[in-house]
VOGU-3710 file (C-alpha; in Angstrom, 3 decimals, decimal comma):
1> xxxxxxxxxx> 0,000/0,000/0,000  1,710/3,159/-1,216  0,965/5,997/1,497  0,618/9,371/-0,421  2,446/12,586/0,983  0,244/15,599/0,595  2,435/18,682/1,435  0,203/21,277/2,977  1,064/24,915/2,401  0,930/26,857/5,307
11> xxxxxxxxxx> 0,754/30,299/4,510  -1,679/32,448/4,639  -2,704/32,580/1,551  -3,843/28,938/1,177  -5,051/27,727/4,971  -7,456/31,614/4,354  -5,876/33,706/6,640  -5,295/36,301/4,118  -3,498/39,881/4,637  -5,762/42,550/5,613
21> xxxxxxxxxx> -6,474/44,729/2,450  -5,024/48,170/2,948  -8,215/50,994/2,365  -7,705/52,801/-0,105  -9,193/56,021/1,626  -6,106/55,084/3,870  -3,274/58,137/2,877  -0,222/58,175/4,169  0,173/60,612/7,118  2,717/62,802/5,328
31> xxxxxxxxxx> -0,849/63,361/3,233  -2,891/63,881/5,928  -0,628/66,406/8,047  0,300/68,492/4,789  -3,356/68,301/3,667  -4,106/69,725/7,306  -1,474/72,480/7,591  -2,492/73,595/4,172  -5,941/74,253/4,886  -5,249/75,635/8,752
41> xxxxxxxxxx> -2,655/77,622/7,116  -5,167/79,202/3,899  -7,576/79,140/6,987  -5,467/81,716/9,427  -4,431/84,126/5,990  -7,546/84,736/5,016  -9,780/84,755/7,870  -7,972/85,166/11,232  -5,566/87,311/10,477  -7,759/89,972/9,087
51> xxxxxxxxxx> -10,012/89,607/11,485  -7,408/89,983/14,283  -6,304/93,178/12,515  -9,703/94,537/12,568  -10,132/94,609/16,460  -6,566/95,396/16,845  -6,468/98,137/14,694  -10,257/99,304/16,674  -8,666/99,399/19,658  -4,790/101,073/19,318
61> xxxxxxxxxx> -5,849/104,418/19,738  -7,637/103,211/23,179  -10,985/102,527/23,999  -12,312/106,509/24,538  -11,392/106,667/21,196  -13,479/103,529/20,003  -16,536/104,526/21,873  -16,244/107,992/20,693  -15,800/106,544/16,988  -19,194/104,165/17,374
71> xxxxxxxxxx> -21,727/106,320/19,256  -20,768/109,679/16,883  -24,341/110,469/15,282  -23,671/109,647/11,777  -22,193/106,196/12,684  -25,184/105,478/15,206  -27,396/106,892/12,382  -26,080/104,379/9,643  -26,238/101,378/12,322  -30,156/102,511/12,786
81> xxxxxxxxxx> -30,799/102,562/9,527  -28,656/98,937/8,839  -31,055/97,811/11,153  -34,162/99,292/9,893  -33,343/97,951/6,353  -32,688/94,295/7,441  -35,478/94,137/9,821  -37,734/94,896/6,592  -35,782/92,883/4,093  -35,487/89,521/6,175
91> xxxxxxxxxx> -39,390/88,759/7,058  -39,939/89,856/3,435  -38,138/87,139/2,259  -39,106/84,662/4,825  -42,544/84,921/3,205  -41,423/84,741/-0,134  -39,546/81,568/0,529  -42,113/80,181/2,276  -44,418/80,245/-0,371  -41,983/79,745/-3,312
101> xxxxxxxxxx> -40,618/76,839/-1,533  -43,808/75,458/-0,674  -44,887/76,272/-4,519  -41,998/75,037/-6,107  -42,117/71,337/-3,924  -45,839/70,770/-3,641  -46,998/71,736/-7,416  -45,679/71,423/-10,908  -47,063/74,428/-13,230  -45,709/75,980/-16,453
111> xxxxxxxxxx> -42,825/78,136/-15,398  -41,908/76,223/-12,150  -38,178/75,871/-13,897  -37,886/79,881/-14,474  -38,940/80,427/-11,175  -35,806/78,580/-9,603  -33,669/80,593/-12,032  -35,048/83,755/-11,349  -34,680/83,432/-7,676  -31,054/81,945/-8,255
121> xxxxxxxxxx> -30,482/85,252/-10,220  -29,054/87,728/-7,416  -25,719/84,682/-7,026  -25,203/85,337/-10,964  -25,807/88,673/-11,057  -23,488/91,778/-9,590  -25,188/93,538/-6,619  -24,058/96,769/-8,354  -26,295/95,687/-11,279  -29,080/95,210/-9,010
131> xxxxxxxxxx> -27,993/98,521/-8,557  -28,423/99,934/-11,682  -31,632/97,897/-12,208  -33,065/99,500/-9,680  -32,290/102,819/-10,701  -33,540/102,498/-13,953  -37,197/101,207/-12,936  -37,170/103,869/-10,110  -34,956/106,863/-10,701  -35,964/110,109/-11,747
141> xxxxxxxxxx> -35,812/109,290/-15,457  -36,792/105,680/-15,110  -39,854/103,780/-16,143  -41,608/104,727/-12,870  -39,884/107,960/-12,398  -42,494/110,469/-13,784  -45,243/108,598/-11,925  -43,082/108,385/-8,734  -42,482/112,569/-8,715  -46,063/113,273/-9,482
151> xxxxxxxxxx> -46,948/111,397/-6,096  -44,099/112,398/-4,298  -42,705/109,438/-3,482  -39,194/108,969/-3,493  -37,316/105,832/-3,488  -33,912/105,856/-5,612  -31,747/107,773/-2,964  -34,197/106,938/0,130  -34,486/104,066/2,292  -36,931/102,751/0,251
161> xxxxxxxxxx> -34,327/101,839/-2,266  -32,008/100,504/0,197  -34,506/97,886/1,274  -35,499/97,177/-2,317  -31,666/96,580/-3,043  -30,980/94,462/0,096  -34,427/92,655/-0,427  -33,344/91,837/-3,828  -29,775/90,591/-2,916  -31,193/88,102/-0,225
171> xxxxxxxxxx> -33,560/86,717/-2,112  -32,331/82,910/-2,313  -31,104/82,249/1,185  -34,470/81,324/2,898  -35,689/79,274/-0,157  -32,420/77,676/-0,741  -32,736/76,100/2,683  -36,144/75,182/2,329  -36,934/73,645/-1,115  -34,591/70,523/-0,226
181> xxxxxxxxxx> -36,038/69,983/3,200  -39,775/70,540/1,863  -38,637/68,064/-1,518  -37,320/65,387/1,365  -40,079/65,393/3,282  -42,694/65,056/0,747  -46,510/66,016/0,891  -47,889/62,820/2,828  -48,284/64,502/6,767  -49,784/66,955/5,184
191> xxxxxxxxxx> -52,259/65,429/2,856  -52,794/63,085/6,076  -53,420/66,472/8,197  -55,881/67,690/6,085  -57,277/64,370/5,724  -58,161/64,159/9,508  -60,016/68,012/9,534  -57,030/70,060/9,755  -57,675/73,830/7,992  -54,717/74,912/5,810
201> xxxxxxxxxx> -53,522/76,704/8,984  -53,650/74,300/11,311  -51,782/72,003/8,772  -48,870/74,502/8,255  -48,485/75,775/12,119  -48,870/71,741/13,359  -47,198/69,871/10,455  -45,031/71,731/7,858  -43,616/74,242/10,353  -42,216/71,992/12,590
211> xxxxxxxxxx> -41,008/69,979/9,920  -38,744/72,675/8,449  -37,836/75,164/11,238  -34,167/74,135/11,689  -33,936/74,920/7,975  -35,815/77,957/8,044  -33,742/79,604/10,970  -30,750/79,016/9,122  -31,937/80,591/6,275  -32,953/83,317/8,084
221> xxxxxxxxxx> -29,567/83,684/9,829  -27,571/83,554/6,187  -30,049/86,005/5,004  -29,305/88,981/8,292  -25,906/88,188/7,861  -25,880/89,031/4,256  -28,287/92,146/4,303  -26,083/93,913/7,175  -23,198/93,553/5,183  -24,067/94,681/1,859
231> xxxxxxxxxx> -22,372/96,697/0,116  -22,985/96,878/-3,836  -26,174/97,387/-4,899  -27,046/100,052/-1,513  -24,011/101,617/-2,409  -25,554/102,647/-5,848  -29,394/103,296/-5,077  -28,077/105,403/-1,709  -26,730/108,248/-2,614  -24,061/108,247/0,380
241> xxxxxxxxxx> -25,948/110,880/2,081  -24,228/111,371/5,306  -26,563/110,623/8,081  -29,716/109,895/6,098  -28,815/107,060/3,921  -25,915/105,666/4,778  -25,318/102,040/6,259  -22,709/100,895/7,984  -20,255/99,253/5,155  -21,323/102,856/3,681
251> xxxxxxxxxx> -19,968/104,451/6,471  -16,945/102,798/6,932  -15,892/103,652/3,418  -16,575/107,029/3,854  -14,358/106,976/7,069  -11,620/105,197/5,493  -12,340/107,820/2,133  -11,798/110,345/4,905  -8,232/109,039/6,083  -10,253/108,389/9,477
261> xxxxxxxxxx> -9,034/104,865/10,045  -8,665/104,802/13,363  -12,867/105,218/13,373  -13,396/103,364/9,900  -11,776/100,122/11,967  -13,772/100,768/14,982  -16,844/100,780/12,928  -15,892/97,747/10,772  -15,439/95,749/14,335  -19,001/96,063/14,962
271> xxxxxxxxxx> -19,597/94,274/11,790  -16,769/91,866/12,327  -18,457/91,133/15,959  -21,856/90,671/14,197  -20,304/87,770/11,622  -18,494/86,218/14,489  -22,251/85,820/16,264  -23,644/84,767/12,715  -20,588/82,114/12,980  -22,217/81,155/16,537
281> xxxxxxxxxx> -25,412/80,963/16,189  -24,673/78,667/12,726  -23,003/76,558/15,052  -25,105/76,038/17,573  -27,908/75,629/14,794  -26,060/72,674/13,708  -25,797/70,937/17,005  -29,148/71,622/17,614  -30,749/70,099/14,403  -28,160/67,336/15,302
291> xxxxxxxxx> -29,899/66,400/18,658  -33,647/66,408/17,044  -35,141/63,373/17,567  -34,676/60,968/14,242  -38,962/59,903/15,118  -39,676/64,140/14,693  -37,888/64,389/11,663  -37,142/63,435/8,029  -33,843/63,140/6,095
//
């Protein structure tokens, strides 16, 4: 009886204990630390340092000086009127997203694509444009313009014009943030809402509201931030009148115009202040969405 010799192969690759696959997500960490210094690096040149500038700038000439700089009349007029403007601006475009969102995700009519592109059109479009277009439906030789005199109404170098320009300009935060949380969610709470008795109200205060307020307060916040600092298109329907219709970017480059750059920095540090709270409050927005509930809410 001839007794066969099998020779059994003992590595790895034969008994099936095979080498662990590297991932190939898996850089080296040369990669990962240049990667990282890069982008902390582009992070503190662009951001940090000028912002540290800003506040140290403010504050060289001492803090009598600073106060003196932001409670002088024409700078306390411009922040009064920065606020005037976005407290009209922002809940007019809150209800304009609103119902385009709620249009645009719940219905499809003729036009529903030129309706996204026109409210996309203040991204592709230069705020001093907006400017212009403004000026030319509303100036004193515009298409309104004759109408506009013979009523006495004034609106191209007014506030009215400023919160026409800033409205215009903020247009596509609040429905940017909404249309993809509205599309998510889709119409069946609601249809099952008003399916149960619930009035159109009662369906929007009980079911869509809730369903889209994290999205909606950040769109709200991106849309603040963006009317108190703009700059373009006010800058053209203003007409830089000291006191009266100036904002506060207007200000500070009339300060700055002025050689007055001890007070144009002191100024601009109120708006740096008011982006670093925008930067906050986005923040804590985040972490607050994060803890919802995944049974109270949709991706």
């Amino acid at each position: 009886m001839n007794s066969s010799v099998i020779a059994v192969d003992a590595s790895p690759s034969v008994v099936g204990v095979a080498d662990k696959p590297q991932s190939p997500t898996r850089d080296p960490h040369w990669v990962k630390w240049l990667l990282v210094s890069l982008g902390l690096g582009w992070f503190t040149v662009l951001l940090l340092l000028p912002l540290a500038t800003i506040f140290i700038q403010a504050l060289r000439p001492g803090f009598s000086f600073f106060w003196q700089a932001i409670s002088d009349p024409d700078a306390l007029s411009a922040l009064g009127l920065t606020a005037l403007v976005t407290l009209c601006s922002v809940p007019l475009n809150v209800l304009f997203g609103l119902a385009a969102a709620w249009a645009i995700a719940r219905f499809r009519f003729p036009g529903r694509q030129w309706l996204i592109t026109l409210i996309d059109l203040p991204f592709s479009v230069s705020p001093v444009i907006a400017g212009l277009m403004l000026v030319l439906l509303f100036g004193s030789r515009g298409w309104f313009g004759d109408w506009l005199s013979e009523h006495d109404i004034k609106v191209i170098f007014a506030t009215p014009g400023i919160i026409l320009a800033t409205t215009f300009i903020t247009v596509p935060f609040v429905v940017r943030e909404l249309l993809p949380q509205m599309e998510a969610r889709g119409p069946e709470e609601e249809e099952a809402a008003i399916m149960l008795g619930a009035s159109g109200l009662q369906m929007f205060w009980r079911v869509t509201l809730p369903g889209i307020r994290w999205s909606l307060m950040y769109g709200v916040l991106l849309c603040t931030a963006r009317a108190v600092g703009e700059f373009g298109a006010v800058s053209v329907v203003s007409g830089h009148i000291r006191g009266q219709t100036n904002t506060l970017p207007l200000h500070i480059e009339i300060l700055y115009n002025e050689y007055q750059t001890g007070a144009a920095f002191a100024v601009a540090s109120l708006l740096a202040l008011f982006g670093i709270f925008t930067l906050v409050g986005e923040t804590l927005l985040n972490r607050l969405r994060g803890r919802t509930p995944s049974s109270h809410r949709k991706p």
